[in-house]
PAPASE-421893 format. One record per residue (C-alpha): x, y, z; residue number from 1. Coordinates in pm, 1 decimal, padded with zeros to 6 digits, always signed. Example, Ala and Ser with C-alpha at 12.3 -4.5 7.8 and 13.67 -1.06 7.14 Angstrom:
REM residues 2
[[+01230.0,-00450.0,+00780.0],1]
[[+01367.0,-00106.0,+00714.0],2]
REM end
This chain:
REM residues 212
[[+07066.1,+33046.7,-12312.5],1]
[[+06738.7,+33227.5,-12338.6],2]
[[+06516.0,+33274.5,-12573.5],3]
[[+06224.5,+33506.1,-12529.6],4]
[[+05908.9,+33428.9,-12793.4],5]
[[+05657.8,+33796.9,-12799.2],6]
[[+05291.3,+33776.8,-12708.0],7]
[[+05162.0,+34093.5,-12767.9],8]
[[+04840.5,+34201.8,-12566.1],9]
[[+04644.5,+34414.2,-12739.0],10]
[[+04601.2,+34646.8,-12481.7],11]
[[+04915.2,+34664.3,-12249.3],12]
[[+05092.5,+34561.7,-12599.9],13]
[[+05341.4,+34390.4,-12327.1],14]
[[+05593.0,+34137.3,-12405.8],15]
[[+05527.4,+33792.4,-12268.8],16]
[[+05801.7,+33495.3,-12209.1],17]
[[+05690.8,+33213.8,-12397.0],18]
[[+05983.6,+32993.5,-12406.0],19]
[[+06301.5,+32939.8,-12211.6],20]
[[+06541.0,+32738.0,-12361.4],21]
[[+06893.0,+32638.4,-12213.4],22]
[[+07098.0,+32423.7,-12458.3],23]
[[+07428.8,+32598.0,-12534.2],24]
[[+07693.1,+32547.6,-12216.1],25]
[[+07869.7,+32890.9,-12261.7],26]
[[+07802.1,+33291.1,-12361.4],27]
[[+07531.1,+33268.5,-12680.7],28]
[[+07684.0,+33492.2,-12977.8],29]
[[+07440.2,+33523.1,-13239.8],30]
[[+07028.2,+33375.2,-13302.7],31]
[[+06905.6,+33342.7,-13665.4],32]
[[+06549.6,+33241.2,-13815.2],33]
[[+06539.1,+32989.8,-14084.2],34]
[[+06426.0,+33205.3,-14395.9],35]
[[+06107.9,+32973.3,-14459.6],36]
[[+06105.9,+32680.3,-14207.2],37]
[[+05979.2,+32788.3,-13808.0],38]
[[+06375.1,+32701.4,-13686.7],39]
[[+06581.0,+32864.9,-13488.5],40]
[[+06934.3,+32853.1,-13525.4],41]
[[+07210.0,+32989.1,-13255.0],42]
[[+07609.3,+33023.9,-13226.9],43]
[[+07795.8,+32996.1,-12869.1],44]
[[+08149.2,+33043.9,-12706.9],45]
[[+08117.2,+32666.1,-12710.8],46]
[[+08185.1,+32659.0,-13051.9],47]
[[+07859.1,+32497.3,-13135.0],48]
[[+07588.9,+32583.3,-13384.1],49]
[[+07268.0,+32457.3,-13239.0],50]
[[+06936.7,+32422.2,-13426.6],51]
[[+06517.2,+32411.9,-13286.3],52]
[[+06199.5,+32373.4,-13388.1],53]
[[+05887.6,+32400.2,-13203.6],54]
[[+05768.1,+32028.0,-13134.5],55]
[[+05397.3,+32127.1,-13001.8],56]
[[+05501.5,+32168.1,-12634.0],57]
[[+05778.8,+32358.1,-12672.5],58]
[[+06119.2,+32500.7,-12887.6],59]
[[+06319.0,+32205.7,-12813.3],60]
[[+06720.2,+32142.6,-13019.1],61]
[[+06724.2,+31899.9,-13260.1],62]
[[+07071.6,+31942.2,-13430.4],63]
[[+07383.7,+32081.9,-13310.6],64]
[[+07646.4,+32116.9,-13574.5],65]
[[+07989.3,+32080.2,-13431.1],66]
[[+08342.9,+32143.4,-13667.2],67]
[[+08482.5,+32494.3,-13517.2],68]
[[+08785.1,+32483.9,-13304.5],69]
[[+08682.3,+32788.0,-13088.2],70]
[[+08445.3,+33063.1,-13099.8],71]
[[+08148.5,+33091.5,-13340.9],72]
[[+08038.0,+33430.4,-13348.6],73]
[[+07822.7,+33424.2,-13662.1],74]
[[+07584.9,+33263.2,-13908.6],75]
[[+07363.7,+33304.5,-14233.4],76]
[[+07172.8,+33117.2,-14457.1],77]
[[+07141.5,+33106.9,-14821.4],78]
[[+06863.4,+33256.6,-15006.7],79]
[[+06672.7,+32903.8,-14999.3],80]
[[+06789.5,+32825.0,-14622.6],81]
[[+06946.9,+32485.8,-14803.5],82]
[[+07264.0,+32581.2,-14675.9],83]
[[+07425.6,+32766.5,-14389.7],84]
[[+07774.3,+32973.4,-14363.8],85]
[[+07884.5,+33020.8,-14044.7],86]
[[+08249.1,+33205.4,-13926.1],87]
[[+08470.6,+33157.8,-13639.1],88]
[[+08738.2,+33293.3,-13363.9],89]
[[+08909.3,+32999.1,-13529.7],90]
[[+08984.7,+33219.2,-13836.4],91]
[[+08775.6,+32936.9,-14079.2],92]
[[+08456.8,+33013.2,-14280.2],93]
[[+08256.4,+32664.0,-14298.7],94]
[[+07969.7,+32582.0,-14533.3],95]
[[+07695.2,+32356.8,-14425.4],96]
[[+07449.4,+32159.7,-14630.8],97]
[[+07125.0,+32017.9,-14511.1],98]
[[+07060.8,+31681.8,-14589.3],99]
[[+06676.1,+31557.8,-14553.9],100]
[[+06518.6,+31223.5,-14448.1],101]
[[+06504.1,+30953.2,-14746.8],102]
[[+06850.7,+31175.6,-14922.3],103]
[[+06959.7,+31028.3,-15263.5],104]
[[+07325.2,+31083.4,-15068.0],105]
[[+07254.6,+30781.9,-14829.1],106]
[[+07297.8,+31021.8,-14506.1],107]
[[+07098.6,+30911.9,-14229.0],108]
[[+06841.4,+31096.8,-14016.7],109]
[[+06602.9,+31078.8,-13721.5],110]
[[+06333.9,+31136.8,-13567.2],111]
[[+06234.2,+31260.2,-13952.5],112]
[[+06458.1,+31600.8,-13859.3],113]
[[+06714.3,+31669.0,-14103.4],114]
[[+07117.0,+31651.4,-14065.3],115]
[[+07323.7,+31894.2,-14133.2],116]
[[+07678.3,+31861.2,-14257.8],117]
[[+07978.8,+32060.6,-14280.8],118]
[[+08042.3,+32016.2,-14660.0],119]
[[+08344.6,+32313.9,-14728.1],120]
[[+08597.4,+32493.4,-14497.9],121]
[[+08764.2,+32799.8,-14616.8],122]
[[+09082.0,+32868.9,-14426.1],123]
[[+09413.1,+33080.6,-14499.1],124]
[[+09257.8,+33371.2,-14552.9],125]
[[+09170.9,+33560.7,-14264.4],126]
[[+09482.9,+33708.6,-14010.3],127]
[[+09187.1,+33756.7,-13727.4],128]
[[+08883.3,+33682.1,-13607.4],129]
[[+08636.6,+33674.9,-13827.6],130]
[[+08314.1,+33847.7,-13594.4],131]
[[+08017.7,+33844.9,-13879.1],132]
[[+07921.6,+33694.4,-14189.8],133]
[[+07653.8,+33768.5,-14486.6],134]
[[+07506.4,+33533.4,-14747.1],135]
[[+07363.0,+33719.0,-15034.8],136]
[[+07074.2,+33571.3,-15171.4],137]
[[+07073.2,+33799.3,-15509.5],138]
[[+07451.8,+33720.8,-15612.0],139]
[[+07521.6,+33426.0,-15441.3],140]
[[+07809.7,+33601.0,-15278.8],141]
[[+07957.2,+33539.3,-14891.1],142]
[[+08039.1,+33868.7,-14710.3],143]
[[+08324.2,+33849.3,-14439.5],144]
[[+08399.6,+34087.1,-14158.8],145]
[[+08703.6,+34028.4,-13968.7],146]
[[+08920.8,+34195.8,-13729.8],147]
[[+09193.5,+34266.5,-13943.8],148]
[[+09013.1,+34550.2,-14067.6],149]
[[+08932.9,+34384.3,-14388.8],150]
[[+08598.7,+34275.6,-14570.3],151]
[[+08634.6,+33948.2,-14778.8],152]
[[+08388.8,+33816.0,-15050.9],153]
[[+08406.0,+33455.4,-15141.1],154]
[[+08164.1,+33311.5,-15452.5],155]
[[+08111.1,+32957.8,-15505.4],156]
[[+08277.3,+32801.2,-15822.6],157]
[[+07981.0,+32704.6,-16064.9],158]
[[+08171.2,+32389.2,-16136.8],159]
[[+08203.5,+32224.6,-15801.3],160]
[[+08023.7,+31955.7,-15650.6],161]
[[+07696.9,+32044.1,-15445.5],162]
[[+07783.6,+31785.9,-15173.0],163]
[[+08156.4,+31924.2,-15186.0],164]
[[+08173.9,+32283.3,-15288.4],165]
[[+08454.8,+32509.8,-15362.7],166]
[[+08477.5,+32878.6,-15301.1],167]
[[+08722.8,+33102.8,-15415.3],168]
[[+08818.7,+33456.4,-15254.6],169]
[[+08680.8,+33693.9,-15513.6],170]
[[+08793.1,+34008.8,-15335.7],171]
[[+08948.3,+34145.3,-15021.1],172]
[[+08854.6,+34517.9,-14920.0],173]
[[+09173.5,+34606.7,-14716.8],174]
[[+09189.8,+34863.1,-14445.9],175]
[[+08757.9,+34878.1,-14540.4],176]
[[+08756.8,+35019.8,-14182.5],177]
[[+09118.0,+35173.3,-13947.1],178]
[[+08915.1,+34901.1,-13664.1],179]
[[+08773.0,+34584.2,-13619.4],180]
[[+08529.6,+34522.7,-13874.7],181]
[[+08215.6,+34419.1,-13685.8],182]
[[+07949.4,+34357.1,-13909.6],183]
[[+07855.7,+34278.1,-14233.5],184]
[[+07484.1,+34262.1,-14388.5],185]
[[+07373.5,+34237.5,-14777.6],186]
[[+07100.0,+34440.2,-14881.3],187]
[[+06797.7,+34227.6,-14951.9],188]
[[+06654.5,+34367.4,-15237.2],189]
[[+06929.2,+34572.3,-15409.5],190]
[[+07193.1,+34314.6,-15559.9],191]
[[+07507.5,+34361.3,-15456.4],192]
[[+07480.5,+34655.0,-15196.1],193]
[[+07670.8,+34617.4,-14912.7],194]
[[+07697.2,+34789.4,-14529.4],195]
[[+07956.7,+34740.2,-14276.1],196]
[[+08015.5,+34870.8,-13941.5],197]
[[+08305.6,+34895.6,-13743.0],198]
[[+08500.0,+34993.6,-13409.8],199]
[[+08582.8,+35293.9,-13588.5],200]
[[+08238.5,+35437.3,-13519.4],201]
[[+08188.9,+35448.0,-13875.0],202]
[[+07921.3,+35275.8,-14116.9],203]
[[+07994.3,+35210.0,-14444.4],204]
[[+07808.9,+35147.3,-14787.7],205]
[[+08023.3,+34906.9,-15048.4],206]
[[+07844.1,+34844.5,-15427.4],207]
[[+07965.7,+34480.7,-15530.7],208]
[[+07888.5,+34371.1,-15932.7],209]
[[+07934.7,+33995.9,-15975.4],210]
[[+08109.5,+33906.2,-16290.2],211]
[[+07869.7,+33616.7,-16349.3],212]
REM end
């Protein structure tokens, strides 16, 4: 795996390697930025989620979260980067909660990094693949694309437990796309506003409204 970090000169304005990392053991899917904290986090063909940080010499892994059963092709955070939904060639959407050093839960760390856990698995209702994912941070709500053609939304249920969560499938978008749905990605500041892309060669704007 390789990771490539810019330098920009200012008057070549030339890319510059900073940083070559090899951690995952087969093809590297998809690389995500923490949404506050300087980590890194990646999905593989090894069906590993692996984490890094930059520990003043260089990016170096400090967590690799392992519960899929085959290919992870996507991830996202929440809107606080507490917790992480990734999706699978396994056909499962998994939640994952960080837990940090000195938790009220009693889950160990070390080296001061935190843990994460898989805390929720949603299963049953995808028929394919599922190739992307996208956490909302306005609505709360978890975006599917899978290759069934279909675009799932799954919300959290208000009255679960934060260390075990439950989410329900709110709505399925059949046939959103006649192909593989490929990607999925929330608009950031309008709530609810949806895009999707596709085999089909076609992109595609969806307007969700939460009931909560």
């Amino acid at each position: 795996m390789f990771f490539c970090f810019p330098s920009v000169d200012e008057e070549s304005e030339d890319f510059e390697c900073a940083s070559v990392i090899n951690s995952h053991t087969q093809d590297v899917k998809r690389v995500l930025w923490h949404p506050s904290k300087e980590i890194l986090a990646s999905t593989s063909y090894d069906d590993t989620i692996k984490m890094y940080k930059d520990d003043g010499d260089d990016w170096v892994c400090f967590c690799t979260l392992v519960s899929h059963e085959s290919t992870v092709w996507s991830i996202d955070f929440n809107a606080t980067g507490s917790h992480l939904v990734s999706v699978s060639d396994d056909r499962t959407v998994k939640i994952w909660k960080e837990y940090l050093p000195g938790n009220q839960q009693g889950i160990s760390t070390t080296d001061n990094d935190p843990v994460w856990k898989c805390v929720c698995t949603l299963s049953g209702s995808h028929d394919r693949p599922i190739y992307d994912v996208s956490w909302c941070n306005n609505t709360g709500a978890i975006a599917t694309a899978c290759g069934d053609d279909n675009i799932r939304l799954f919300m959290q249920e208000m009255t679960s437990d934060p260390d075990e969560p439950s989410f329900s499938l709110v709505e399925t978008i059949h046939k959103a796309h006649t192909e593989d749905v490929n990607s999925v990605k929330w608009n950031r500041k309008q709530p609810g506003l949806l895009a999707s892309c596709s085999d089909d060669g076609d992109i595609q704007l969806w307007k969700f409204e939460s009931e909560s």
